[in-house]
Phi, psi and omega in degrees: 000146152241159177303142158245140183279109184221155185211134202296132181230019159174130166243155181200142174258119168232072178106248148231039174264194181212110072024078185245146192232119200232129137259108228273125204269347187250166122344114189195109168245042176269179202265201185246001164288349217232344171278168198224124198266156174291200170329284183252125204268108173319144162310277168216192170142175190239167188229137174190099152083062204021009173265138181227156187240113250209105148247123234224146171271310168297147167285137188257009157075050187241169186210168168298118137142007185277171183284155182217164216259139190188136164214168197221137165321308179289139175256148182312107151234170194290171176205110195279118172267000000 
């Protein structure tokens, strides 16, 4: 697995959901099938242009501007011209 750098850019409570908008600091064009989440693992959500949009049933106790734990399964290689 490697790290991806990302960081919480908004949480909002919506009913009795928890609504988090996390932006992916690299460049990263694997699906969202393909991230590997920290401790408490979202409920659902989506990837789109680096931003992913994260609903959560429990509160993750995240706040705006913190780092947030995001790895992404594939791994990087170099590629021998």
């Amino acid at each position: 697995m490697t790290t991806l750098p990302a960081r919480v850019i908004a949480v909002e409570k919506r009913g009795d959901q928890h609504h988090v908008i996390v932006q992916i600091g690299a460049k990263y064009r694997g699906s969202f099938n393909t991230l590997a989440f920290g401790e408490i693992k979202p409920y659902s959500g989506f990837l789109k242009d680096g931003r992913l949009d994260l609903i959560y049933f429990r509160d993750p106790g995240l706040n705006v501007g913190d780092e947030f734990p995001l790895w992404t399964l594939h791994q990087r290689t170099s590629k021998k011209l």
